[in-house]
C-alpha positions as MATLAB code, in Angstrom:
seq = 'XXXXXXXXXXXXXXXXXXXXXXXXXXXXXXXXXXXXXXXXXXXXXXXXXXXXXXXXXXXXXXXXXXXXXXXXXXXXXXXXXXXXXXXXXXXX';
ca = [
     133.199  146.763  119.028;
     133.715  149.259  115.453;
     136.297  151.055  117.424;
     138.372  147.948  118.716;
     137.595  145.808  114.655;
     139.315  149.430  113.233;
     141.999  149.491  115.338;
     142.397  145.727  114.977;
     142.382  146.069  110.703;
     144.652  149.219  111.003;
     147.472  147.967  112.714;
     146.899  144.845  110.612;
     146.857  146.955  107.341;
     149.969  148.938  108.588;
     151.370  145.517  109.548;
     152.231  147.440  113.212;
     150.904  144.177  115.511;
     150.774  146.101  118.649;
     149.599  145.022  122.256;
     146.705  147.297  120.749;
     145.824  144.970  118.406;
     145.847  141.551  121.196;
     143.614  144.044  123.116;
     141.118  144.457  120.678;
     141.163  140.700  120.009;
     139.994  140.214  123.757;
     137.503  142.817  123.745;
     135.906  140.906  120.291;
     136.363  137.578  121.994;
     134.488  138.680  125.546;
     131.952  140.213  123.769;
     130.883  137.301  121.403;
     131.031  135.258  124.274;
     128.571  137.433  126.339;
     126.349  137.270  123.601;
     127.240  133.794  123.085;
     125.588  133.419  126.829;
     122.823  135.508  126.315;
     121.663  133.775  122.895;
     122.614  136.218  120.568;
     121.136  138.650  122.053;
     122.515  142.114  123.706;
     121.906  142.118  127.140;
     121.465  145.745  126.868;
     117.930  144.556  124.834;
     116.011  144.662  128.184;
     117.005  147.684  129.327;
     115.923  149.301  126.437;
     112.790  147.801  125.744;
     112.244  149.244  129.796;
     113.453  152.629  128.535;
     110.446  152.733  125.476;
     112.075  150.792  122.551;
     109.445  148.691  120.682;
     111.785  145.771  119.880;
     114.797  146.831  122.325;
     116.551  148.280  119.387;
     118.184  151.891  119.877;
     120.887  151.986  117.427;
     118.590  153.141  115.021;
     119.030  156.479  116.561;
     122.933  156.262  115.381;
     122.575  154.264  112.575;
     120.455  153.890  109.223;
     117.863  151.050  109.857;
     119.903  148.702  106.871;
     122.980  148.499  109.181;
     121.782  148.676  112.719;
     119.713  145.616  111.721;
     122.428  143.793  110.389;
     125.050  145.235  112.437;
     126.064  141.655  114.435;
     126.162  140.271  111.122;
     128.167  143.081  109.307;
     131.132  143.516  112.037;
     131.396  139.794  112.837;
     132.166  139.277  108.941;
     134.868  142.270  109.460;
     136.064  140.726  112.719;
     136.478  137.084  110.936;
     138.369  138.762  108.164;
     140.749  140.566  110.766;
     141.141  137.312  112.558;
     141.965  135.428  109.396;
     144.475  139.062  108.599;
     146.056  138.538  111.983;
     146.767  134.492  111.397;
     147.846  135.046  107.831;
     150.518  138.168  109.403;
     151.608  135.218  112.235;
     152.310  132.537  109.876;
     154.564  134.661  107.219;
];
């Protein structure tokens, strides 16, 4: 998801709307609707609570505890803001 939101706010930034930047749009879309399905919750959680997590957290491992706890939170803000980027680009 960080990879497709910076590719999406890149070519928005360098106003180069690209079938890139409709790609990363679906990827954001599918995955909040898996999670919509799932109840907010990664379906990756059990597999890592199998694999020894306590909570079926692991991106603590890649990322300070601040941000991997609020990482659904952080990029969905960024995603909203690239959405609302995108419609703004469309409309002038």
């Amino acid at each position: 998801m960080i990879i497709w939101v910076g590719i999406i706010f890149f070519t928005l930034l360098l106003e180069k709307i690209s079938h890139l930047t409709w790609i990363g749009i679906g990827f954001i879309l599918l995955e909040g609707l898996v999670l919509l399905v799932n109840g907010w919750k990664c379906p990756l959680t059990v597999y890592a609570e199998n694999l020894g997590a306590d909570d079926g957290s692991a991106t603590d491992i890649f990322l300070p505890k601040f941000i991997a706890n609020q990482m659904f939170k952080i990029f969905g803000t960024i995603s909203m803001i690239c959405f609302m980027m995108l419609l703004v680009r469309l409309l002038t």
